[in-house]
LUMVEX-23400 format. One record per residue (C-alpha): residue number from 1; residue in one letter; x, y, z. Coordinates in steps of 0.02 Angstrom, whole numbers, always signed. Layout:
// residues N
setor	drenro	east	north	up
NUM	A	X	Y	Z
...
***
This chain:
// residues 546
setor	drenro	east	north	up
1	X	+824	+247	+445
2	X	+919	+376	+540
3	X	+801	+506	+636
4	X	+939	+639	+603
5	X	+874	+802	+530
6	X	+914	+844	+347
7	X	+1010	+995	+328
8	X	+969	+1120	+189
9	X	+1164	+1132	+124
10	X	+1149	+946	+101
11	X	+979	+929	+55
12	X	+1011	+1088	-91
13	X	+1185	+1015	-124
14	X	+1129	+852	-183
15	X	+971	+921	-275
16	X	+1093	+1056	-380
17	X	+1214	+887	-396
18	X	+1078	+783	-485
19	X	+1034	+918	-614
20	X	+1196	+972	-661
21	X	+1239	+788	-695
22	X	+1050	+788	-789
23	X	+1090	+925	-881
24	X	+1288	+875	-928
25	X	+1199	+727	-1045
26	X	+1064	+631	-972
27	X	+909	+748	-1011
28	X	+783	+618	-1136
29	X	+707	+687	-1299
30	X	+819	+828	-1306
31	X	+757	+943	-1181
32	X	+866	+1004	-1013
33	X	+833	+912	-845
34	X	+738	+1050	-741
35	X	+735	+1061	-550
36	X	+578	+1128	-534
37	X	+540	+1255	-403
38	X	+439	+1139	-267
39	X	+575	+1029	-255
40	X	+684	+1156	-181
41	X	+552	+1210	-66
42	X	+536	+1020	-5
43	X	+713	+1015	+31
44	X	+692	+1174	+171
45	X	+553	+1081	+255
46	X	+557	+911	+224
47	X	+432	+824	+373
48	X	+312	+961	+337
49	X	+290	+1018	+165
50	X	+106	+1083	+120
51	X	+106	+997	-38
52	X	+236	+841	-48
53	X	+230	+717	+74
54	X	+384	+627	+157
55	X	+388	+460	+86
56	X	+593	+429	+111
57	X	+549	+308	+249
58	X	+430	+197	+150
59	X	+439	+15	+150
60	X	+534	-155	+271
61	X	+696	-137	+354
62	X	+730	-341	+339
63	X	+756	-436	+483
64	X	+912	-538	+508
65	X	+848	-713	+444
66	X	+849	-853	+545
67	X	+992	-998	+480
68	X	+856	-1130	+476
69	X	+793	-1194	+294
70	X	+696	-1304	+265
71	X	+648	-1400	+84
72	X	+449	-1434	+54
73	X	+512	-1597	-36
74	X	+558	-1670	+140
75	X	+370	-1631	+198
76	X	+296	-1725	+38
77	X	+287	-1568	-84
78	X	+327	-1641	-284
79	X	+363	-1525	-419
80	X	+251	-1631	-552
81	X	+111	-1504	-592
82	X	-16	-1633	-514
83	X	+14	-1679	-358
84	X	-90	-1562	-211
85	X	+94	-1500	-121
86	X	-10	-1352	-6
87	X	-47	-1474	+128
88	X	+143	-1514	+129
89	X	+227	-1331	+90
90	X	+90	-1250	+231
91	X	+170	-1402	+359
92	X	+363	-1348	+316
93	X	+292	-1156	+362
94	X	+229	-1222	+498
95	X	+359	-1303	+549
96	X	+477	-1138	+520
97	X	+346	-1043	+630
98	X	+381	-1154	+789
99	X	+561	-1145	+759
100	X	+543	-969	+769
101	X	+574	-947	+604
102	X	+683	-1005	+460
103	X	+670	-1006	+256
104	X	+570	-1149	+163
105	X	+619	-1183	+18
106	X	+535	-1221	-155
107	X	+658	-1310	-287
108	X	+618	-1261	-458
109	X	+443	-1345	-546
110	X	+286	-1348	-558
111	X	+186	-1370	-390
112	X	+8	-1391	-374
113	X	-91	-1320	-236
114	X	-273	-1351	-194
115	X	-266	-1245	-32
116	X	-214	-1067	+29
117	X	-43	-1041	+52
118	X	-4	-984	+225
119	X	+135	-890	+307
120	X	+75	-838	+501
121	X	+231	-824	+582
122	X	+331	-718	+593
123	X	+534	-723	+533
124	X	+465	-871	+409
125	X	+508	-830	+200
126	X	+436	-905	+81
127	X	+577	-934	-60
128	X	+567	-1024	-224
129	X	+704	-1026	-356
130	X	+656	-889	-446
131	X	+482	-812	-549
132	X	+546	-867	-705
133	X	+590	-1069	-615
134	X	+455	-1105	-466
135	X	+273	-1115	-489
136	X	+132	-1140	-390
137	X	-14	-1185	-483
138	X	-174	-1149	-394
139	X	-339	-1227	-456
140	X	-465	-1159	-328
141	X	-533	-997	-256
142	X	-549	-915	-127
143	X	-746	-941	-118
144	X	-744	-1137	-161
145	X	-581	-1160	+1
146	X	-672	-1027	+138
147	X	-849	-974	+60
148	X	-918	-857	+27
149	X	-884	-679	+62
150	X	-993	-529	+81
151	X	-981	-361	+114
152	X	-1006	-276	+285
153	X	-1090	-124	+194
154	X	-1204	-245	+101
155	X	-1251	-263	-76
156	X	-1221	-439	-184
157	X	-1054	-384	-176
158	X	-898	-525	-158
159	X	-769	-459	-33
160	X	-660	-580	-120
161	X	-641	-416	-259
162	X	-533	-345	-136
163	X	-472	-466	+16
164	X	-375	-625	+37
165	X	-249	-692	-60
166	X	-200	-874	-116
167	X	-25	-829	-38
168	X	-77	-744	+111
169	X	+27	-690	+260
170	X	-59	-621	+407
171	X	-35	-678	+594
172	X	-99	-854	+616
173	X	-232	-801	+762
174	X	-290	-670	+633
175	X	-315	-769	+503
176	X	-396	-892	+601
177	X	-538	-754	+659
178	X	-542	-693	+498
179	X	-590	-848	+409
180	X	-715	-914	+564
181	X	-806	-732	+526
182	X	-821	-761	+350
183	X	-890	-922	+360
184	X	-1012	-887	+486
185	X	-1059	-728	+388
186	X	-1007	-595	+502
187	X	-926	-509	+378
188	X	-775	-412	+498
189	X	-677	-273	+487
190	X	-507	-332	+436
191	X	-386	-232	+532
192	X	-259	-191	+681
193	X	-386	-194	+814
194	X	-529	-364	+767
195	X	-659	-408	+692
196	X	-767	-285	+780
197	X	-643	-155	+805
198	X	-623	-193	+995
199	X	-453	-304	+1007
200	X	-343	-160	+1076
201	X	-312	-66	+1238
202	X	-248	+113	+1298
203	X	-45	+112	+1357
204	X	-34	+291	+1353
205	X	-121	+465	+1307
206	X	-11	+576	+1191
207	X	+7	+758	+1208
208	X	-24	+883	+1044
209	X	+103	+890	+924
210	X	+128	+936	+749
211	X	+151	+824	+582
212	X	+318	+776	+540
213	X	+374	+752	+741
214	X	+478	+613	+790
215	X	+470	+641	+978
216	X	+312	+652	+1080
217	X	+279	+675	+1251
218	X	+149	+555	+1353
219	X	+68	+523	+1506
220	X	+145	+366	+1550
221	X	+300	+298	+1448
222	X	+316	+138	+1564
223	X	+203	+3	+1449
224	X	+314	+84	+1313
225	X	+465	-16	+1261
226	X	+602	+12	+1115
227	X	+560	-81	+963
228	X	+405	-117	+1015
229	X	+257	-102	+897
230	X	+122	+23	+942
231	X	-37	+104	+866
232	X	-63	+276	+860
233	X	-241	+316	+872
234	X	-348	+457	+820
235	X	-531	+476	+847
236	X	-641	+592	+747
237	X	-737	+745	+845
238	X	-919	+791	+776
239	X	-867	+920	+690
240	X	-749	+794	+576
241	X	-611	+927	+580
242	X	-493	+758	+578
243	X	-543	+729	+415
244	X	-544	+892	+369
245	X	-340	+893	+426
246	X	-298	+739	+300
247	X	-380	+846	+180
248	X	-260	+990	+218
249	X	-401	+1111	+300
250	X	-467	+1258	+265
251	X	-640	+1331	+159
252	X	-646	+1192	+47
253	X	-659	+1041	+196
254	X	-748	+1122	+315
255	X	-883	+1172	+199
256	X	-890	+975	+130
257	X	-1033	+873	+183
258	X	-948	+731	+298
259	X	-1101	+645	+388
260	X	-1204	+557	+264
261	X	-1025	+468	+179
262	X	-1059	+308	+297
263	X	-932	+198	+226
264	X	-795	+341	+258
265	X	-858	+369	+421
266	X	-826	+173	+462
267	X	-644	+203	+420
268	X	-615	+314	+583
269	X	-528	+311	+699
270	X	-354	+323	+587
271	X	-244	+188	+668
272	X	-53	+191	+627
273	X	+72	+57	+672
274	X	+241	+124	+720
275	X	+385	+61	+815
276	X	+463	+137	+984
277	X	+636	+198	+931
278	X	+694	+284	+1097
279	X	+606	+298	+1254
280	X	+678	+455	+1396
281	X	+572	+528	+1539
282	X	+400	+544	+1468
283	X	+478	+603	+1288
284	X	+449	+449	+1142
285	X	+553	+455	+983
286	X	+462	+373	+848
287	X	+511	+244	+708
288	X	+457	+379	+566
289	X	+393	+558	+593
290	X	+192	+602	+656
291	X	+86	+562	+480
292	X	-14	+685	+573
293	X	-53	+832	+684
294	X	-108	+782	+855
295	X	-240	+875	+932
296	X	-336	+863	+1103
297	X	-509	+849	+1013
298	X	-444	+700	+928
299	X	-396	+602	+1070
300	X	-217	+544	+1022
301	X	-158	+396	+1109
302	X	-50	+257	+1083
303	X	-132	+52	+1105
304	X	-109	-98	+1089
305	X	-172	-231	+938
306	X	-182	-398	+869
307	X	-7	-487	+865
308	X	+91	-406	+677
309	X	+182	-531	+564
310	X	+348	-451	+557
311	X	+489	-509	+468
312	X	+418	-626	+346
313	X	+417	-611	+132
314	X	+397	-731	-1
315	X	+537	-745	-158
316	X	+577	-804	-320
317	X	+393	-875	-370
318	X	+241	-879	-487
319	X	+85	-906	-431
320	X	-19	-961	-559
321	X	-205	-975	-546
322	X	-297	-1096	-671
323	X	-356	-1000	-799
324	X	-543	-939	-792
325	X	-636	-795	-863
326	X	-625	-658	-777
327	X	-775	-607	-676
328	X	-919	-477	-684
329	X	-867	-305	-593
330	X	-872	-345	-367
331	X	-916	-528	-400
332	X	-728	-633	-376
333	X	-713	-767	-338
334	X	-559	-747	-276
335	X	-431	-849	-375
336	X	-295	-699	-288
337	X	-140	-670	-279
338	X	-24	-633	-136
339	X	-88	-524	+22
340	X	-15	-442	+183
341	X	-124	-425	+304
342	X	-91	-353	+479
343	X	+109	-344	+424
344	X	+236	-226	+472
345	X	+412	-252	+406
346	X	+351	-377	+290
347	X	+391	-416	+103
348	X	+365	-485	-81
349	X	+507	-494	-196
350	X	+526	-542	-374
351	X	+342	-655	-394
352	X	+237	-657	-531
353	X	+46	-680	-541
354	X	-55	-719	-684
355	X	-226	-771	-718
356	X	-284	-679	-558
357	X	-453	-585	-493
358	X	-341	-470	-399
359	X	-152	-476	-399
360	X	-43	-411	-228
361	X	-151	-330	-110
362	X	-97	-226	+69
363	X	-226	-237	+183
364	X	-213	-151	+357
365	X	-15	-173	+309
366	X	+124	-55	+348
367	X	+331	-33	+309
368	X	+300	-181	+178
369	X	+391	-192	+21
370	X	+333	-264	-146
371	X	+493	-272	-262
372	X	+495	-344	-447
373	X	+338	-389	-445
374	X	+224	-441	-617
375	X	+37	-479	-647
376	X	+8	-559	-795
377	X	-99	-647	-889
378	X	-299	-638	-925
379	X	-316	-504	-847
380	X	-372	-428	-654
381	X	-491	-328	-583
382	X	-359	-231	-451
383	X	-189	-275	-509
384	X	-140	-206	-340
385	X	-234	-142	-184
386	X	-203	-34	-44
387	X	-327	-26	+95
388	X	-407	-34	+244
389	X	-288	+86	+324
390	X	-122	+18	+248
391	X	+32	+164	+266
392	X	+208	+169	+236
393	X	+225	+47	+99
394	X	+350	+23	-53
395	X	+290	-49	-216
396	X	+454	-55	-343
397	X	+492	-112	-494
398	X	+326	-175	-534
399	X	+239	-218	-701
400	X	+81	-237	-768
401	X	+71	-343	-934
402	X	-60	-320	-1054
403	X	-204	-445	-1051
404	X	-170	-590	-1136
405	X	-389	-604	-1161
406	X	-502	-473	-1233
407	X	-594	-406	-1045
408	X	-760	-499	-1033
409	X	-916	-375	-1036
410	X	-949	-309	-878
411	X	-780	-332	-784
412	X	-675	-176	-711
413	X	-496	-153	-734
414	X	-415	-23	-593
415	X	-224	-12	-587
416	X	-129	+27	-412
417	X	-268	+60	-291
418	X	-279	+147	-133
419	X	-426	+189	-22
420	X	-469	+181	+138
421	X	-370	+323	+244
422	X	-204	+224	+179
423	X	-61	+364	+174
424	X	+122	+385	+141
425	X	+107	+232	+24
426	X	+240	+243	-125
427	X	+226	+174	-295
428	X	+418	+202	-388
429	X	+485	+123	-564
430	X	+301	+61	-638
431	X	+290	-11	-804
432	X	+94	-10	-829
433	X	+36	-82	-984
434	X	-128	-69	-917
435	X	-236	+13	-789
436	X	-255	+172	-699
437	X	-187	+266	-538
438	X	-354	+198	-445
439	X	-398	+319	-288
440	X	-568	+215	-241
441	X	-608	+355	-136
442	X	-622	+337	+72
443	X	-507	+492	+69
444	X	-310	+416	+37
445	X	-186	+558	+75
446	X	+20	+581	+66
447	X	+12	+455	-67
448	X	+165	+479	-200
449	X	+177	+401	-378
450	X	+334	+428	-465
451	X	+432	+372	-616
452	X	+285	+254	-682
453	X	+251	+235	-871
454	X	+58	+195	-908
455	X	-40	+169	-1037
456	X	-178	+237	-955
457	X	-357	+130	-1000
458	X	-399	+98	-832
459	X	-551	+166	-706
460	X	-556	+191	-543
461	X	-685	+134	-428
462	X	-771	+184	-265
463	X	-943	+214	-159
464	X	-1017	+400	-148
465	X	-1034	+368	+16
466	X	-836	+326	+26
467	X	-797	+524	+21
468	X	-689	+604	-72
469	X	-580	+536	-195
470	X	-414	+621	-120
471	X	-354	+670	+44
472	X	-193	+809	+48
473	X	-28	+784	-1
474	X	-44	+668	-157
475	X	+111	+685	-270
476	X	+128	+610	-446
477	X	+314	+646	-495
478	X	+388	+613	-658
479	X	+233	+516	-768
480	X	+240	+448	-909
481	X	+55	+441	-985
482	X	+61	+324	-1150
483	X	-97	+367	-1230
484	X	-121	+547	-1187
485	X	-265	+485	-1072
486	X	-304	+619	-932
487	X	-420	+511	-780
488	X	-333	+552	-627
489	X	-136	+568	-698
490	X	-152	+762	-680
491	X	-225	+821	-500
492	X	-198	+992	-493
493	X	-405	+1020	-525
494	X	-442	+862	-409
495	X	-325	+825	-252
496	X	-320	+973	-115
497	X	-130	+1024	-83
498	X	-67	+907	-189
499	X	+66	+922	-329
500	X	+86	+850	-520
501	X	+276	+865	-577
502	X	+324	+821	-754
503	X	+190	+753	-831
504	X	+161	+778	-1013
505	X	+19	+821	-1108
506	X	-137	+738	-1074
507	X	-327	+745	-1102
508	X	-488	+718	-1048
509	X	-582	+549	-1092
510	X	-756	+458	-1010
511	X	-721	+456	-841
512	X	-709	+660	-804
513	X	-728	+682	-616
514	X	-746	+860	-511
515	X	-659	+893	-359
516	X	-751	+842	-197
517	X	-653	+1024	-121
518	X	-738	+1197	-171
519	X	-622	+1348	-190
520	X	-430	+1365	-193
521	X	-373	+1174	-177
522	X	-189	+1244	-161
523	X	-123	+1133	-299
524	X	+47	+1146	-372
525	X	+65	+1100	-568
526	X	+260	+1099	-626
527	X	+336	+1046	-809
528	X	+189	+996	-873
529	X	+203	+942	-1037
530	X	+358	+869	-1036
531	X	+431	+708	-1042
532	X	+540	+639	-897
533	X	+643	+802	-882
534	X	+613	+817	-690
535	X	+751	+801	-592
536	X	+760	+729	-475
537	X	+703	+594	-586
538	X	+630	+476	-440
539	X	+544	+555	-280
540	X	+544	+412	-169
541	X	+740	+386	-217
542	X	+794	+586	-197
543	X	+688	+572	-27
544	X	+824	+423	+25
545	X	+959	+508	-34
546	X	+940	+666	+74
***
């Protein structure tokens, strides 16, 4: 990704390009491709637009792969459906990892795995021959391999609803603490910085700046390094005007009630991973432009954290979990897909799940990429989630197949999730034949949805003491809404300088919510009521583009 400004002949050039050639044949159900007026003003001020966050720079940049491969059948893996191959595909990753990486390969059949799948190294992939050729086919879960999970907020609740995967990357040493917390029923945090929240030290205090800066100044750039990985961290001040800033300021915020939401409050301070691009004097060019403003009272500086995975995906698979009833609403078991935990640069590419509790889940991950991606099968509580302060990730091409079971009373279906102060997340080219756009509260912002189909019988989820459901700058762009079903496709009544472009028609059902913002929430509403007319058609892809 180039840090080179746009310029607004280019940027205007290629938007009046794309509708022309829209408009010259391409419009759907007869109606003219429109360029609707906030696209125009996104191309003058790209980094900081007040409604439309820039997403352009979501997802990996792939690593050059290390020439080492390695077969699981040489480590004792058989493709005969009965055989337990984890113990021998987990030694070929491991293997991979002290090599300093490589690609291990899984020929095409049916493997059966008894364990967790684990990739904690990093330049290691994960490749089989293909969704539709390899499967792994995984008959426990996650409580009967590690135990079981609670939550740190308390409650009955099974963490396992919304952590760990059966496929799960995360650094080894993380993993490691993760799992020895769990089973001794410290129930952790599950991010950048420990258990507790305490793995990390100062390198350097940052001077103010503005969102959508590249270049900082700080006090001392000599722990800094290029292409090193860094946290940027902001604290919250008593008065919460942080929050208030992800929720674009103003009446609305600063008149919200902030100190009795405990669980949101747990979420602070915001930590974002970032690479060092350039390093001159005491001036510190960034991987991707400031998510945020930095401001004195927040106490912006840049730390260290636990070692990132970097580098490392998984290909060409299906997991398959042995197929249970789904359970009652927060109480998995955790028969889950495939996480990223503590990743940067990390991804997933053309796997299928089925017969999961949750299917592909980002948690504390950043700059991943999901691509062709499918959960299938009996049906999930969180198809996909996006938490615990996850930012800068691509989902593409993914699809949610209709349940192949009726839903068991009491379960919860929720769609692509995101909670948890996660921002500048991107979900592009959705088929949803199921679900909802799930905000589970904890205040998400700069989150964009765009060119997604959904038949929309999903709910979303979340504590009242998470806060609000939406932060600023959410954008859906170009939805498709099968059913007519309102429940958080249109968010010009519900997200605070946010923006719904071409949407059609849709309507209220059960789940009506009010915004958490009083007064002017500065939302933009544009071609509603039509049917994929906006041009450009894709956000995420115009963003690239430019």
């Amino acid at each position: 990704m180039s840090n080179a400004r746009f310029t607004r002949r280019a940027l205007l050039g290629t938007a009046t390009a794309v509708a022309l050639g829209a408009a010259t044949g391409t419009a759907r159900a007869a109606t003219a491709a429109q360029v609707p007026p906030l696209w125009r003003e996104f191309t003058r001020t790209p980094y900081t637009h007040p409604q439309i966050p820039y997403i352009g720079g979501a997802g990996a940049r792939r690593h050059p792969r290390r020439p080492l491969v390695l077969d699981v059948r040489r480590y004792g893996a058989v493709a005969d459906g009965v055989t337990d191959s984890a113990p021998a595909i987990n030694r070929a990753i491991a293997a991979a990892g002290r090599a300093g990486g490589g690609t291990v390969l899984i020929p095409p059949g049916t493997f059966r795995i008894d364990d967790v799948i684990r990739v904690g190294h990093s330049g290691v992939v994960l490749r089989g021959a293909g969704s539709g050729r390899t499967k792994l086919y995984a008959t426990r879960n996650l409580t009967e391999l590690i135990g079981v999970y609670g939550s740190r907020y308390g409650g009955d609740k099974s963490s396992w609803s919304w952590a760990g995967g059966l496929i799960w990357l995360a650094p080894t040493a993380r993993w490691d603490s993760l799992v020895a917390a769990i089973r001794a029923k410290a129930w952790p945090f599950e991010g950048w910085t420990g258990n507790k929240r305490d793995e990390w030290r100062q390198l350097t205090t940052v001077e103010p700046a503005r969102q959508g800066a590249w270049t900082v100044t700080v006090a001392d750039p000599s722990p800094l390094r290029p292409g090193e990985l860094v946290l940027l961290r902001l604290s919250d001040d008593s008065g919460h005007t942080l929050l208030e800033h992800m929720a674009g300021g103003g009446p609305g915020p600063e008149a919200y009630y902030w100190d009795d939401k405990t669980k949101l409050l747990s979420y602070v301070p915001y930590e974002w991973p970032v690479r060092v691009a350039h390093v001159h004097g005491r001036k510190v060019t960034l991987e991707r432009p400031l998510p945020l403003d930095l401001r004195p009272e927040w106490n912006p500086q840049l730390t260290t954290h636990v070692e990132e995975l970097t580098g490392s995906g998984v290909e060409g698979l299906t997991l398959e979990a042995v197929e249970t009833p789904q359970q009652p609403h927060l109480l998995d078991k955790g028969y889950n897909g495939v996480v990223l935990q503590c990743a940067y640069d990390c991804w997933v590419d053309d796997v299928t799940v089925r017969h999961v509790d949750n299917g592909f889940g980002l948690v504390a991950a950043s700059a991943c990429t999901l691509r062709r991606t499918t959960v299938a099968g009996r049906g999930s509580h969180h198809p996909y989630f996006c938490r615990e302060g996850s930012h800068d990730n691509l989902v593409e091409d993914f699809t949610i197949e209709q349940r192949t079971v009726p839903a068991p009373a009491n379960t919860q279906l929720h769609g692509i999730n995101v909670e948890g102060l996660s921002s500048y997340n991107v979900w592009s080219r959705g088929d949803m034949r199921m679900g909802t756009f799930d905000s589970h509260r904890g205040l998400p912002f700069a989150n964009v949805r765009t060119d997604i189909t959904v038949n929309n019988d999903g709910r979303h989820g979340g504590d009242a003491n998470a806060g609000p459901l939406f932060g600023a700058r959410f954008t859906h762009w170009n939805i498709r809404v099968t059913n007519g079903r309102a429940g958080l496709m249109k968010l010009d009544q519900l997200a605070p300088y946010s923006a719904t472009v071409g949407l059609n028609t849709v309507t209220e059902f059960d789940q009506i919510d009010v915004p958490d913002f009083t007064g002017d929430l500065h939302t933009r509403l544009e071609l509603y009521g039509t049917t994929d007319v906006v041009r450009p058609r894709n956000l995420y892809e115009a963003q690239q583009r430019l």
